[in-house]
C-alpha positions as CSV (number, residue, x, y, z in Angstrom):
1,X,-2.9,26.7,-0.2
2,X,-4.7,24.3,2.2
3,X,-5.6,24.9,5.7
4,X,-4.9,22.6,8.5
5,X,-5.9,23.3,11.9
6,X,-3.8,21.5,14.7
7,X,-4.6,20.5,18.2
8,X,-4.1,17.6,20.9
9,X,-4.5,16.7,24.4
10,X,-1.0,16.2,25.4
11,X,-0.1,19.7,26.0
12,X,1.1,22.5,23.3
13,X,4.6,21.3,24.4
14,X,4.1,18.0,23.9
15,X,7.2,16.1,21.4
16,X,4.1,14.7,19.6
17,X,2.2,18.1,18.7
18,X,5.2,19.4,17.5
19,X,6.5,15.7,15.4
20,X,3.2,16.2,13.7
21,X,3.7,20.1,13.3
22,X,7.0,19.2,11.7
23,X,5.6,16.9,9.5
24,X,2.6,18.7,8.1
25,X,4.5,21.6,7.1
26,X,4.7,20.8,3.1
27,X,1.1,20.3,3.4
28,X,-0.3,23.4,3.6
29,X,-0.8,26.6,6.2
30,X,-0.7,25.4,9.8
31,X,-2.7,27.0,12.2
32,X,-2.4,25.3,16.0
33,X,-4.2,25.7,19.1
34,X,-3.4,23.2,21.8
35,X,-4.1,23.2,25.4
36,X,-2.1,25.0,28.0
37,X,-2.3,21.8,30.5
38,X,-2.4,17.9,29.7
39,X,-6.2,17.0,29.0
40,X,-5.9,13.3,28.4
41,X,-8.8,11.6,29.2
42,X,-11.0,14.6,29.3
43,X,-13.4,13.1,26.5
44,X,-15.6,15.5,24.6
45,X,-15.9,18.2,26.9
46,X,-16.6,21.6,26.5
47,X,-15.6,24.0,28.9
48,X,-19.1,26.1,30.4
49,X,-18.2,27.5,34.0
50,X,-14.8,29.5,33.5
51,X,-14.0,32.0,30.2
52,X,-11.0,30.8,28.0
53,X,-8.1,32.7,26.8
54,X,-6.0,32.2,23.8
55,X,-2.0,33.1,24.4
56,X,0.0,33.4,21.4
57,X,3.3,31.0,21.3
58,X,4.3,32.0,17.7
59,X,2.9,32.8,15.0
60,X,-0.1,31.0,14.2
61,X,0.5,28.8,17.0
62,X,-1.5,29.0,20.3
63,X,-2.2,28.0,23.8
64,X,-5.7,27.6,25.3
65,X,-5.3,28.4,28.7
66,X,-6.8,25.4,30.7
67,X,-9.1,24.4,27.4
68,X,-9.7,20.9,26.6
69,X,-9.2,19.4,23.0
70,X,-12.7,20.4,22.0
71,X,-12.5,23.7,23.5
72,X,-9.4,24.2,21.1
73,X,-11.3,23.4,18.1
74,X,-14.7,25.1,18.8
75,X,-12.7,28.5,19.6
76,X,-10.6,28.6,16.8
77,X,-13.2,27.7,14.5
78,X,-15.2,31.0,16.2
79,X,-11.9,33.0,16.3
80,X,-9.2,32.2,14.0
81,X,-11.7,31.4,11.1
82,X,-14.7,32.4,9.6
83,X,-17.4,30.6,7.5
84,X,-15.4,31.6,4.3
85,X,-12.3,30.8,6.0
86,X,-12.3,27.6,7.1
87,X,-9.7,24.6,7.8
88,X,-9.8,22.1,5.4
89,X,-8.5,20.1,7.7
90,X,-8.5,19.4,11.4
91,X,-5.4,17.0,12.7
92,X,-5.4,16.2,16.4
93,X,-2.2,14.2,18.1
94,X,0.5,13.1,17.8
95,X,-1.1,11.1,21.1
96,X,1.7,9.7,23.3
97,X,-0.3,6.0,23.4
98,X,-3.0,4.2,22.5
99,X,-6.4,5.6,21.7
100,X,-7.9,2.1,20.1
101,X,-11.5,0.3,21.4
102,X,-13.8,1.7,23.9
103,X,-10.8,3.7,25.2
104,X,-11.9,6.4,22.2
105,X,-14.7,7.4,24.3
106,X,-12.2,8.3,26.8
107,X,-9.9,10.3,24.2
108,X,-9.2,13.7,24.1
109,X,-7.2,13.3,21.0
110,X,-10.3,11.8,19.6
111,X,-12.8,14.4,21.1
112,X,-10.8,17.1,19.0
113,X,-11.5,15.1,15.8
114,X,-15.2,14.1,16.5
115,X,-15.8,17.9,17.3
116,X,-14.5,19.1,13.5
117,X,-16.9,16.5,11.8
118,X,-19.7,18.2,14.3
119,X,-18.8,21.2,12.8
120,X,-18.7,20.2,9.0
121,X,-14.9,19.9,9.0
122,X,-12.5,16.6,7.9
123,X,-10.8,15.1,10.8
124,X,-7.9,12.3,11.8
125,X,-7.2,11.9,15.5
126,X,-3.4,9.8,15.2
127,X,-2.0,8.1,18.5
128,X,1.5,7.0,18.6
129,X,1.1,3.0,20.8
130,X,3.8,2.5,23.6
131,X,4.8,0.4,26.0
132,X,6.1,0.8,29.6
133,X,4.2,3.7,30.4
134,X,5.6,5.3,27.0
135,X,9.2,5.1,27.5
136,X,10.3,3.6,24.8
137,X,8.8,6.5,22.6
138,X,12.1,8.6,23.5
139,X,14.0,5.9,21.6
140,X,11.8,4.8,18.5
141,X,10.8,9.0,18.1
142,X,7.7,9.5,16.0
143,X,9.2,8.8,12.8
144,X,6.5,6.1,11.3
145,X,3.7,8.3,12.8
146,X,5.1,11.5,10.8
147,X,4.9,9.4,7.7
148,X,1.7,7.7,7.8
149,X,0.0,11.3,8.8
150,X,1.9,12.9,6.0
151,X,0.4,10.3,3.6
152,X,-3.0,10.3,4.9
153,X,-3.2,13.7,4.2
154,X,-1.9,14.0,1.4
155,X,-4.2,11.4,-0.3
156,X,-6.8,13.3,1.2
157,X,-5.9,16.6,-0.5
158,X,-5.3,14.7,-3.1
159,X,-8.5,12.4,-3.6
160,X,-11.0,13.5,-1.2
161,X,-12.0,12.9,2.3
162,X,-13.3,9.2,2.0
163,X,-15.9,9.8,4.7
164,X,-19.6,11.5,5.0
165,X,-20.3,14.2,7.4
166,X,-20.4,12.9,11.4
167,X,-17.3,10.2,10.8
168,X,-13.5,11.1,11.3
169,X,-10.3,8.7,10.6
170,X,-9.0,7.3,14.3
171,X,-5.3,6.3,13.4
172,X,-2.9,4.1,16.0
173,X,0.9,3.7,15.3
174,X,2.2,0.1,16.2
175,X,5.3,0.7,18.6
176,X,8.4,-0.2,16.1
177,X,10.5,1.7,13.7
178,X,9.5,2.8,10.4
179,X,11.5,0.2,8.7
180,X,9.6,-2.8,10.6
181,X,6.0,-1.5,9.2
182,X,4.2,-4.0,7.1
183,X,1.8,-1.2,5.7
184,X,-1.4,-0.2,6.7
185,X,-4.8,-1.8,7.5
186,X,-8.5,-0.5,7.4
187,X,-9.9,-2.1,11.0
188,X,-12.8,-1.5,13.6
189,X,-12.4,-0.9,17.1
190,X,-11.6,-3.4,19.1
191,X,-12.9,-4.4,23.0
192,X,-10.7,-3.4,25.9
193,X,-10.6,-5.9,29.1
194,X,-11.2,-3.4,31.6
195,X,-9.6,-3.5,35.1
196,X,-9.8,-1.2,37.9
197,X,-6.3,0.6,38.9
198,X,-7.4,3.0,41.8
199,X,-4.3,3.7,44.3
200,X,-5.3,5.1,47.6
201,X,-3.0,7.2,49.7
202,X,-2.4,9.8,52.3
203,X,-1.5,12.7,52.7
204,X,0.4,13.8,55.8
205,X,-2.6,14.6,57.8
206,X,-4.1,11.2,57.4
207,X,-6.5,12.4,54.6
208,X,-7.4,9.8,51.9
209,X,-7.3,10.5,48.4
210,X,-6.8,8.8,45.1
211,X,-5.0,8.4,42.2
212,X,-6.6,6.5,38.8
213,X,-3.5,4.4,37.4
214,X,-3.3,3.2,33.7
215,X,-4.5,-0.2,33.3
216,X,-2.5,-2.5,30.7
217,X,-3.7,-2.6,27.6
218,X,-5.6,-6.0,27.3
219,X,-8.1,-7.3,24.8
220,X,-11.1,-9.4,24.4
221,X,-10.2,-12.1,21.5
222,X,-12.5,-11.2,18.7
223,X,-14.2,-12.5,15.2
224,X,-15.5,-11.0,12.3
225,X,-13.3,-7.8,10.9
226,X,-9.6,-7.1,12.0
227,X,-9.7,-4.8,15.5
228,X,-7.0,-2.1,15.7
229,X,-5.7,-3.7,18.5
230,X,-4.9,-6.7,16.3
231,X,-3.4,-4.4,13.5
232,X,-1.6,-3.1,15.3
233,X,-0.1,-6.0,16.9
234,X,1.1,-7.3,13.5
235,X,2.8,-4.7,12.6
236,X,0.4,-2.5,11.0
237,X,-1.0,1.1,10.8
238,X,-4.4,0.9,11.7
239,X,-7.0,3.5,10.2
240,X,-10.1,3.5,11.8
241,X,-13.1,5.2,10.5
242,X,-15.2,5.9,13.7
243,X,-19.0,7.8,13.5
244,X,-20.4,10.0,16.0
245,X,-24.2,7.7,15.9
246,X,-24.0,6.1,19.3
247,X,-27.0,4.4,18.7
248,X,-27.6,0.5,18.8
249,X,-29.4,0.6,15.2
250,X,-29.5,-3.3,15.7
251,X,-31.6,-3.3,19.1
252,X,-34.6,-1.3,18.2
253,X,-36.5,-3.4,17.1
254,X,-36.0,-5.7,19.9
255,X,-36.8,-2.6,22.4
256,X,-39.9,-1.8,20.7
257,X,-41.3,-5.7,21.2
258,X,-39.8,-5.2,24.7
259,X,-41.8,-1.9,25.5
């Protein structure tokens, strides 16, 4: 039986974890390990000044208390596996919105993923899009995101992961019922117009703080391939296959005539 190793950012409560729970289930043994506390936007961080406890919520199903996505993965891997025991698999999400463009480098949903391909082990990171700061996910549910993760995987266990070490699969869900879908396209990340939502307040005793908002999702127009932003605005499921080689290959040799 195959292995899959769950996690996300949203919580271990979260509708999404457990949509995705729900729909992995024919796949293959489930093992999850999620955060305690909502992480989103915590990137690929590892957690260095505090220790980390795992509390059991069933079986085979865990809470990191206070870990971030990557903690989740890197501890399980060390504690609920072994080298001969490994996850063929590691799915983090459902993600209640977006994780498309730049905004990936922000992701915790992605961080999960990028930190099983570090570690030698396939890896989809699968956001569910929304609207209105995500209300309308209560009414569409996560219905087309349970399908398109049950088919990814399946091909997978069925044809291989199509990806070399280092890469993972960054999925988005367009925002409309199952029925609506017009399939799925293979896209690159798209670029994010990126504003500055900072809210100041006070608090009774006249001390300023902050709170960062969530800017609207808006995008540069783009050429060459289709952008997961653009994917999914028509409709479509939008696989992205995203490498951990931050590097500007392009621009060396234009540094090294520089230097």
């Amino acid at each position: 039986m195959k292995k899959i190793l769950i996690t996300n950012d949203d919580g271990y409560e979260s509708k999404g974890l457990h949509a995705l729970i729900e729909a992995l289930q024919p796949y293959g043994q489930i093992t999850v390990v999620a955060p305690a506390l909502e992480k989103s936007a915590c990137g690929h961080s590892l957690t260095l000044t505090r220790p980390l406890r795992f509390i059991g919520v069933e079986d085979d199903f865990y809470k990191l208390d206070d870990g971030t996505p990557s903690d989740c993965v890197f501890l399980a891997l060390h504690k609920l596996f072994d080298e001969s025991n490994r996850p063929d698999i590691v799915i983090s999400g459902i993600n209640k919105g977006a994780n498309m463009g730049e905004d990936i480098t922000y992701s915790g949903t992605a961080a999960a993923a990028m930190e099983a391909v570090l570690q030698g082990i396939p890896a989809i990171a699968i956001s569910q899009v929304c609207h209105d700061n995500c209300e309308n996910i209560d009414l569409l549910g996560y219905d087309l995101a349970k399908k398109a993760i049950a088919t990814l995987t399946e091909r997978i266990f069925e044809a291989g992961y199509p990806l070399p070490e280092r890469k993972f699969l960054n999925v988005n869900i367009p925002p409309i019922h199952h029925s609506e879908c017009l399939g799925y396209k293979i896209t690159r990340a798209g670029n994010r117009y990126y504003g500055n939502d900072a809210q100041v307040h006070h608090n009774p005793r006249g001390v300023e703080h902050y709170w960062i908002g969530l800017p609207r999702l808006d995008w540069l127009e783009a050429e060459g391939h289709l952008t997961d932003f653009e994917a999914v605005r028509q409709r479509f499921v939008s696989i992205t296959p995203v490498h951990l080689d931050m590097t500007s290959h392009q621009d060396i040799q234009t540094l090294e005539s520089w230097l």
